[in-house]
C-alpha positions as CSV (number, residue, x, y, z in Angstrom):
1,X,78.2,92.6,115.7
2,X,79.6,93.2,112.3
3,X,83.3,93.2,111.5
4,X,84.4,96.3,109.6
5,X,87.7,95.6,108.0
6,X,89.9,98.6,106.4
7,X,93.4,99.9,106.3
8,X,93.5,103.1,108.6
9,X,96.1,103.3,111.4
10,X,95.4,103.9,115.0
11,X,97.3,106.9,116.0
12,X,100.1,105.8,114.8
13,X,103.4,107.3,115.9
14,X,101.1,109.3,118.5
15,X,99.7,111.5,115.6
16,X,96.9,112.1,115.1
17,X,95.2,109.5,112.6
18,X,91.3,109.4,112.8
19,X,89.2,106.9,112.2
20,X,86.8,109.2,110.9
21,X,85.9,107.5,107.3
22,X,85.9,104.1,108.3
23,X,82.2,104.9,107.7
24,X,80.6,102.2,110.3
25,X,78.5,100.3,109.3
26,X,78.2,99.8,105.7
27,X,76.8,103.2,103.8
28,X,73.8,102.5,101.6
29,X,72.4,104.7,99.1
30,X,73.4,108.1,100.2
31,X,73.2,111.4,98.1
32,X,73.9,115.0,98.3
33,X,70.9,117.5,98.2
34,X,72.1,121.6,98.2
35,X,69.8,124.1,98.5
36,X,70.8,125.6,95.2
37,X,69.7,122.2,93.9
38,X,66.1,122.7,95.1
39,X,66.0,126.2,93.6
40,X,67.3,125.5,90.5
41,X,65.1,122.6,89.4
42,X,67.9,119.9,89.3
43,X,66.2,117.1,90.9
44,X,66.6,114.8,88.2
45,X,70.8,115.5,88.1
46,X,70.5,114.6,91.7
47,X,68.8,111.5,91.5
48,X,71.5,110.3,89.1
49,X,74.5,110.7,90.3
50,X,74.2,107.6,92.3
51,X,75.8,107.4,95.6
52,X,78.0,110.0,97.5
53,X,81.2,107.6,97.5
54,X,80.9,107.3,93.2
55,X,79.6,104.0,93.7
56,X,76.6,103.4,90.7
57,X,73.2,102.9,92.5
58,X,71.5,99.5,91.8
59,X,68.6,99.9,93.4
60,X,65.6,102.6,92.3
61,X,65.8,105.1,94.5
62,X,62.8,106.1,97.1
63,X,63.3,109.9,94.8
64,X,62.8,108.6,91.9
65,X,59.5,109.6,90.6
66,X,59.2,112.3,93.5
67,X,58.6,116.0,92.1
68,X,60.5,119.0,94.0
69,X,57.5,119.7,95.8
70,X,57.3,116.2,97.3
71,X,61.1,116.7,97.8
72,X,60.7,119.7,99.5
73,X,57.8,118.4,101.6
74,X,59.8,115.6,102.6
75,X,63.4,117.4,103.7
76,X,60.9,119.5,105.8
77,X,60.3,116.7,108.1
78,X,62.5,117.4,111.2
79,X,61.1,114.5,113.7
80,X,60.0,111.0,113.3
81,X,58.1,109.5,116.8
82,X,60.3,112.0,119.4
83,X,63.5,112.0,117.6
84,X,64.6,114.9,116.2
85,X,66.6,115.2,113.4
86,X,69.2,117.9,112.4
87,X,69.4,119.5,108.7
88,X,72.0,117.8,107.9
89,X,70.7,114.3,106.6
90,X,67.1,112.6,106.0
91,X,65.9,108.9,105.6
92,X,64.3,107.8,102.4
93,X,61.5,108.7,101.5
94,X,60.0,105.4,102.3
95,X,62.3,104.9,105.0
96,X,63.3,101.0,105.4
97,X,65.4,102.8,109.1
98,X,63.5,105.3,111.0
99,X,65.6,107.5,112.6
100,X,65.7,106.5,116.5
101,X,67.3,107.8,119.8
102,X,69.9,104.6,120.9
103,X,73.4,103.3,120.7
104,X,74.8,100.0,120.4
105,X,78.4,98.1,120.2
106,X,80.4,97.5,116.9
107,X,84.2,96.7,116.0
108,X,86.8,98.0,113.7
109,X,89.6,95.8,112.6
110,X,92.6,97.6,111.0
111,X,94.2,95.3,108.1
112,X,97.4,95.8,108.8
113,X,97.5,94.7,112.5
114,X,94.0,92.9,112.8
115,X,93.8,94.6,115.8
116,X,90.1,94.8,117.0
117,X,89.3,98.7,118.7
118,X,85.4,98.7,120.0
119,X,83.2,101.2,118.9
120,X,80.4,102.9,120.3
121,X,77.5,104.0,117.7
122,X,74.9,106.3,118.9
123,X,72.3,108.3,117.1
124,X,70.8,111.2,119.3
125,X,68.1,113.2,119.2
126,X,68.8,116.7,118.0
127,X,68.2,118.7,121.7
128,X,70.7,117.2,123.3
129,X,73.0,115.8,120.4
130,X,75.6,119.2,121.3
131,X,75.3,118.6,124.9
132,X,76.2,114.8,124.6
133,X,79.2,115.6,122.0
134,X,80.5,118.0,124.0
135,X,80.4,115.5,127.3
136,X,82.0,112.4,125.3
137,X,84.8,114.8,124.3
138,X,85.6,115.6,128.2
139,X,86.5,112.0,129.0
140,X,89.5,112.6,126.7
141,X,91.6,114.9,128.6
142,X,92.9,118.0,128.8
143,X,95.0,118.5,125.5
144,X,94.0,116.4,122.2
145,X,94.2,116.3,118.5
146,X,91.1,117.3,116.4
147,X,90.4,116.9,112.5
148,X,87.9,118.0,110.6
149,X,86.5,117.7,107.4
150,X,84.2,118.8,104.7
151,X,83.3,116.8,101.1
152,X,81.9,120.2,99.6
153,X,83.0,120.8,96.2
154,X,84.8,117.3,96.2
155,X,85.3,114.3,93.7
156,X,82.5,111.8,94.1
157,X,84.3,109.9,97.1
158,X,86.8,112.6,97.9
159,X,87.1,115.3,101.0
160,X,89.4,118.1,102.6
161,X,91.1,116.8,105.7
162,X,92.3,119.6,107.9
163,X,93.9,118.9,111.6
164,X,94.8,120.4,114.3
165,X,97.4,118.8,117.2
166,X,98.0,119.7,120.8
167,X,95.3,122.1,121.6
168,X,93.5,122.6,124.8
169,X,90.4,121.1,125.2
170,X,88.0,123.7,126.9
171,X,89.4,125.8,123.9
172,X,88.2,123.6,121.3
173,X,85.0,123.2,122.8
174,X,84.3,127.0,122.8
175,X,85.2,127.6,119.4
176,X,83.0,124.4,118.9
177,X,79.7,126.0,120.2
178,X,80.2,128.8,118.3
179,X,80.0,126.8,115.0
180,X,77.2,125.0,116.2
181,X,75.3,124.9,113.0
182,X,78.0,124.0,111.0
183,X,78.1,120.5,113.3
184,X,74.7,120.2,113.5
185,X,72.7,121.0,110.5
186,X,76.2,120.3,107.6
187,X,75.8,117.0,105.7
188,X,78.9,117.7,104.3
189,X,80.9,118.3,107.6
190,X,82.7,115.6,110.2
191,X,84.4,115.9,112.8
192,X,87.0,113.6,114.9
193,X,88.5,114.3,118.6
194,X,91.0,112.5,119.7
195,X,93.6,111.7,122.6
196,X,96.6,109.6,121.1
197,X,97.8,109.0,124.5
198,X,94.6,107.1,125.8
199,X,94.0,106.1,123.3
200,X,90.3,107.3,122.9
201,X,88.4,109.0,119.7
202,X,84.9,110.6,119.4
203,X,83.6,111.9,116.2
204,X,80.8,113.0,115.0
205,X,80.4,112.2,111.4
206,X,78.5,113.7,108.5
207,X,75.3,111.9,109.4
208,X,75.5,113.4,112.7
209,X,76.0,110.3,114.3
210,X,78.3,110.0,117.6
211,X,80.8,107.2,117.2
212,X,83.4,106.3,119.9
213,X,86.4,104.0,119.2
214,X,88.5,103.2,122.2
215,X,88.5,100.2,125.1
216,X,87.6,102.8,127.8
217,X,83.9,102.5,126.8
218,X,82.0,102.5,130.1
219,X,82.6,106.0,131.2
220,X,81.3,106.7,127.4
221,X,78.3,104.4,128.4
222,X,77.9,106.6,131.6
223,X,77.4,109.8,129.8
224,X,74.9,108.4,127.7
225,X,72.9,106.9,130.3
226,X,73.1,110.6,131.7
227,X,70.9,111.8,128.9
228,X,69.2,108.7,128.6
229,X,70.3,107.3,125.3
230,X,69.3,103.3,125.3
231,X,71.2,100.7,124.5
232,X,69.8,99.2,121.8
233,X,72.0,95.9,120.5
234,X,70.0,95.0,117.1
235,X,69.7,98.4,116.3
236,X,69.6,100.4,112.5
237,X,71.2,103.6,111.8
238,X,70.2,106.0,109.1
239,X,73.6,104.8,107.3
240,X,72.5,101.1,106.7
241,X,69.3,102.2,104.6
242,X,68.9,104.8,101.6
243,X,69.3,108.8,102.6
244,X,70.0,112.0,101.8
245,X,72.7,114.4,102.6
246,X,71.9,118.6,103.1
247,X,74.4,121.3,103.0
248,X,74.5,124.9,101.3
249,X,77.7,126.6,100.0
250,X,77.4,128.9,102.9
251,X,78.2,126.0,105.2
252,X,81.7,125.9,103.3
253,X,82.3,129.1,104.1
254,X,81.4,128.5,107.7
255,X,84.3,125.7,107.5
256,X,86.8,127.1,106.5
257,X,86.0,130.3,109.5
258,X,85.9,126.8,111.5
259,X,89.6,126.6,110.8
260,X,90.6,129.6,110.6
261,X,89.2,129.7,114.6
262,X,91.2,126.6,115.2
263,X,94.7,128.0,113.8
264,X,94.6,125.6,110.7
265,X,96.5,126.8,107.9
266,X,96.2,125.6,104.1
């Protein structure tokens, strides 16, 4: 179990404050890939930006010497064994992870108060990954707190935080479904629910992995067992290895009709 040490608050003063870029565990190597990138032949400004964050990449990258037809060819591939993936992200292209159905324990520890909050990380197969979302965000009650966020046309490192407090819960999981593949298929898009008053938080970052922080874990462990997601203690997630991000400016568009739907201003 790795310790994760930053300095974000734990909804402090019973507002909401997400843990959703305390980016667990450590991000390697991770780029952004638009489709306008692919059609306009800028594979090579891709490779060198170096990593999402604007930390310089010291290791060659898996793209390096890949053409855009290779590139193409490999953002294609959707499943590895019976996983399915979403759009939104894909392993290298010699992948060191292979993407896998499982979840297994972690901790954050906040800085300031060295408390230690467990975490649930769980990567889930794209059929069901909706279904499961949707189900973790019922064990937090009735009315909760939601944020969400997109690093479209951001700094390297940099993203637009927008949130939304107090609203009902089986309202915010309509409007969810209906922005389905904005969730699902964004590598630029993440998303935090959360119930101050638990507390208990479920996100689903921009890797489209499903990452609880709370003590109230074993009902979260329940619905998991329910779709029959393993528990996997030694397991690798997509983050810990080089990957690539996928988005389209349309999906920015689709975010910002996201929270419009929720009644989030500017």
């Amino acid at each position: 179990m790795q310790d994760h040490r930053r300095t974000h608050c734990f909804f402090q003063n019973r507002r909401a404050r997400s843990f959703l870029r305390a980016k667990l565990p450590e991000h390697r190597g991770h780029h952004t890939l638009t489709q306008a990138s692919l059609n306009m032949g800028t594979l090579s400004n891709f490779l060198s930006t170096g990593y999402r964050d604007g930390t310089p990449s010291r290791d060659v990258s898996s793209f390096r010497n890949l053409t855009e037809e290779q590139l193409e060819k490999h953002m294609s591939i959707a499943q590895y064994n019976d996983f399915m993936l979403t759009n939104a992200v894909r392993p290298a292209f010699n992948p060191v992870v292979i993407p896998q159905s499982g979840y297994r324990y972690d901790r954050y520890i906040d800085d300031q108060t060295n408390s230690e909050i467990p975490v649930i990380m769980a990567s889930i197969s794209r059929e069901i990954l909706m279904d499961t979302f949707l189900s973790l965000l019922d064990r937090l009650g009735d009315t909760v707190d939601v944020i969400v966020e997109t690093s479209h046309e951001q700094p390297e490192g940099q993203h637009l935080d927008f949130c939304r407090e107090n609203i009902d819960l089986s309202v915010l999981q309509s409007v969810l479904l209906d922005f389905e593949d904005l969730l699902l298929d964004d590598g630029c898009f993440g998303i935090a629910v959360l119930n101050p008053r638990k507390p208990l938080e479920v996100q689903m970052d921009e890797h489209k992995l499903l990452v609880v922080y709370g003590r109230d874990n074993e009902i979260c462990e329940r619905v998991l067992g329910h779709y029959e997601v393993p528990r996997i203690d030694d397991m690798k997630f997509i983050t810990e290895a080089e990957h690539v991000h996928n988005s389209s400016l349309e999906y920015l568009d689709r975010f910002h009709e996201l929270r419009r739907s929720l009644g989030i201003d500017n």
